[in-house]
C-alpha positions in Angstrom: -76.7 -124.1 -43.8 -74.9 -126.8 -42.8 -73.1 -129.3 -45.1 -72.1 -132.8 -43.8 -69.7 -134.1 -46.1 -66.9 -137.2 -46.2 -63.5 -137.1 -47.8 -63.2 -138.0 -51.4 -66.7 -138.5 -51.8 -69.4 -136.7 -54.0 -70.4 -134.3 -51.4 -67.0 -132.2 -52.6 -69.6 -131.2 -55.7 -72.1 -129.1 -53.8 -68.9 -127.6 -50.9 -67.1 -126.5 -54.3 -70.4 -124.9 -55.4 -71.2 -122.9 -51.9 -67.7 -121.6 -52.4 -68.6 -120.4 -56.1 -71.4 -118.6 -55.2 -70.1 -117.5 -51.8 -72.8 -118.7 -49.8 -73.0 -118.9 -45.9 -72.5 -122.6 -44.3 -70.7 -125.2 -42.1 -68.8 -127.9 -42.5 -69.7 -130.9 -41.0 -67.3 -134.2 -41.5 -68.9 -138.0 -41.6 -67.6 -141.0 -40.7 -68.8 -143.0 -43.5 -68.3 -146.2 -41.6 -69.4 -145.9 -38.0 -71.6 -142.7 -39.5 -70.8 -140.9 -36.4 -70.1 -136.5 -37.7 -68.3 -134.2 -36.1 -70.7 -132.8 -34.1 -71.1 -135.8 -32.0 -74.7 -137.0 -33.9 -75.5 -140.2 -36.0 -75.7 -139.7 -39.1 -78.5 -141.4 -40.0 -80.9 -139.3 -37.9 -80.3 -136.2 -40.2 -80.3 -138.6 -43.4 -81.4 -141.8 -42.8 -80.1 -142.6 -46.3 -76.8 -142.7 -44.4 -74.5 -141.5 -47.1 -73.2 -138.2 -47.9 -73.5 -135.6 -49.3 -76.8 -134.1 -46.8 -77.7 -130.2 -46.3 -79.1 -129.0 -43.8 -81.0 -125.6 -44.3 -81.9 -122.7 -41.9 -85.3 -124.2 -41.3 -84.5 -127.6 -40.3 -85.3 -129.1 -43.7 -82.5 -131.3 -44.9 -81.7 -132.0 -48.7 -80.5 -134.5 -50.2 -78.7 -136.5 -53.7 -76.2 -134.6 -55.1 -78.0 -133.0 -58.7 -81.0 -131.4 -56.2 -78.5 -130.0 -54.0 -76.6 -127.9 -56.6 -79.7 -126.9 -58.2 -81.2 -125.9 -55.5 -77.8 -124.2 -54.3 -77.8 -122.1 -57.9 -81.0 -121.1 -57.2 -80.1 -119.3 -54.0 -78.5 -116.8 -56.1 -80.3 -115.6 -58.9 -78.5 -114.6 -62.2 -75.4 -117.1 -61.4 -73.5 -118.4 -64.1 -73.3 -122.0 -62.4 -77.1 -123.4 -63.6 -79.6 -121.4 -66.6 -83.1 -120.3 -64.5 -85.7 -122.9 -63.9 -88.1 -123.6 -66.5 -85.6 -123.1 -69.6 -84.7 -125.3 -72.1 -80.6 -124.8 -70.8 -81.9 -126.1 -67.6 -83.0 -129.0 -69.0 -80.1 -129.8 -70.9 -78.6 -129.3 -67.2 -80.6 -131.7 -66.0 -79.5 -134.1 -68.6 -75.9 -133.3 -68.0 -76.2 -134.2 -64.2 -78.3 -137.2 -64.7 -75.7 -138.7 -67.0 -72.9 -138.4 -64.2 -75.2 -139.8 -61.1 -75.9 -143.0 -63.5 -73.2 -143.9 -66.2 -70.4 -141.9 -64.0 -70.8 -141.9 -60.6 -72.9 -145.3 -61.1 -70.5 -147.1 -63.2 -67.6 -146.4 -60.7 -69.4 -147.0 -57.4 -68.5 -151.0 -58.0 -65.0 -150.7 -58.5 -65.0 -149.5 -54.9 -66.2 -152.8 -53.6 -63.6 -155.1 -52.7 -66.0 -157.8 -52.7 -67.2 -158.1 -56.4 -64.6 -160.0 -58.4 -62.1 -158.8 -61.0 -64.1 -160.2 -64.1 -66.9 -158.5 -63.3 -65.5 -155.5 -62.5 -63.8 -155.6 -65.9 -67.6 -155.2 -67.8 -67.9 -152.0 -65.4 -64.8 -150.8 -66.1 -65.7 -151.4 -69.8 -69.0 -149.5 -69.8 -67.0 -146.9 -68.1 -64.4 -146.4 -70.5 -66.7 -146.0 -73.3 -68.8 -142.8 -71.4 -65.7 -141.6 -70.9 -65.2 -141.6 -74.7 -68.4 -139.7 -74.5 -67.3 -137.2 -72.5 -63.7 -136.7 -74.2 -65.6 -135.7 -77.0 -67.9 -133.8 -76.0 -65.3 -131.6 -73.7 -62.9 -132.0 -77.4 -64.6 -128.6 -78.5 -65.4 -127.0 -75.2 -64.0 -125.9 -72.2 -67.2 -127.4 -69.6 -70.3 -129.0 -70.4 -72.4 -126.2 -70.5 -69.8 -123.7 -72.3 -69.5 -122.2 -69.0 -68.3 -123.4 -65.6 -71.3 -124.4 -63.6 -72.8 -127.2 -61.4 -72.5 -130.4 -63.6 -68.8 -129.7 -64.1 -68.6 -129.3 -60.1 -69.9 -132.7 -59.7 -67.8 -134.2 -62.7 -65.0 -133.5 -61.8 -65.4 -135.1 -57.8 -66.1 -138.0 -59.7 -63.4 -137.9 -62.2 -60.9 -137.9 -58.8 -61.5 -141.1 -58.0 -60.4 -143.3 -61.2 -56.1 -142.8 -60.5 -58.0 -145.4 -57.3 -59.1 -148.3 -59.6 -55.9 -147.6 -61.8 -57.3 -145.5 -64.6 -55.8 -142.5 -65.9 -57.3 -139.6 -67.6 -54.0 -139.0 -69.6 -56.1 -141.7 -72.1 -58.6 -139.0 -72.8 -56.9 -136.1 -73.4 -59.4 -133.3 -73.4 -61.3 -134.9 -70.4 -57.5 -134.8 -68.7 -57.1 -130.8 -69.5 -60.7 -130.3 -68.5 -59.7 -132.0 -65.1 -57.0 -130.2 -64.7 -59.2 -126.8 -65.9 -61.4 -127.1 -62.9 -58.5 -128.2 -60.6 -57.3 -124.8 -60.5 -60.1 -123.0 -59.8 -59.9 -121.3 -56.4 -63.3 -122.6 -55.2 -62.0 -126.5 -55.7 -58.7 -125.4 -54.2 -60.3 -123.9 -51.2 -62.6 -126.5 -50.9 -60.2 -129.5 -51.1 -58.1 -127.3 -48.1 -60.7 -126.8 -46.3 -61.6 -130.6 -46.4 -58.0 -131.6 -45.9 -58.2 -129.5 -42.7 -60.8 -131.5 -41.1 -60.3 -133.9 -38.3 -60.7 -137.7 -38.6 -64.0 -138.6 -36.9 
């Protein structure tokens, strides 16, 4: 398999979870602005999408969105503790979990990134943030991850979590979301995986 991915992006979520379940794959940095990769390819002929992250499998088939790809990684090894087996109620409450992120998490903070839309209305995003992050510092008040267990939804939290210090929001106002941060920080699949991404070269 073959992974295209861009710094500080959401495609960390699925690289961390290949390195959980110690699957086989490549590495393959993006440019995300002239969406030239690594291999010397555009971009948009393997996902005409054009963003990250995109998988390429064995068979030429290429996935993507983030919440398909780490399903459909978890499924490549059966029993895992990262995502409950298809067809059960935990995977549904999965499902919830990573449908939350992709659209009051991951949505609510892809404005902030665009230097373009003004302060005040980046204040009502910033606002409707804040309060799912209440959500979520409760939630993680009682528990160590969202499903009990580490597994794909806090993968992909926690890429997203990394870039609030960006628009000048700190985690230190939600405590147990901060010590869940730093939880998975330490976990030697996000370590290798942020080394490993470190390590790439510009393209």
């Amino acid at each position: 398999m073959k992974l295209y991915f861009a710094p500080m992006t959401c495609s960390l979520s699925p690289h961390i979870v290949l390195r959980e379940l110690g699957l086989p794959f490549e590495l393959v940095r993006v440019n995300n602005q002239s969406k030239r990769t690594a291999d010397g390819r555009d971009f948009r002929e393997i996902n005409p999408k054009g963003y990250v992250a995109a998988l390429v499998l064995e068979n030429g088939e290429v996935l993507t969105e983030g919440p398909a790809i780490l399903q459909f990684l978890a499924d490549q090894v059966p029993g895992n503790s990262l995502a409950p087996a298809n067809g059960t109620w935990q995977r549904t409450r999965l499902q919830e979990h990573l449908n939350f992120i992709s659209s009051e998490i991951h949505g609510a903070s892809a404005p902030l990134f665009n230097t373009q839309i003004p302060p005040t209305i980046k204040a009502i995003f910033r606002e409707k943030l804040f309060n799912r992050l209440d959500y979520l510092n409760h939630t993680l008040a009682d528990q160590d991850y969202l499903m009990g267990t580490f597994g794909v939804a806090d993968a992909y939290l926690f890429t997203v979590l990394t870039w609030l210090p960006t628009f000048n929001i700190e985690l230190n106002d939600w405590p147990a979301l901060a010590a869940y941060q730093h939880r998975v920080a330490t976990r030697t699949s996000v370590l290798s995986a942020l080394a490993a991404e470190a390590a790439t070269q510009p393209v």
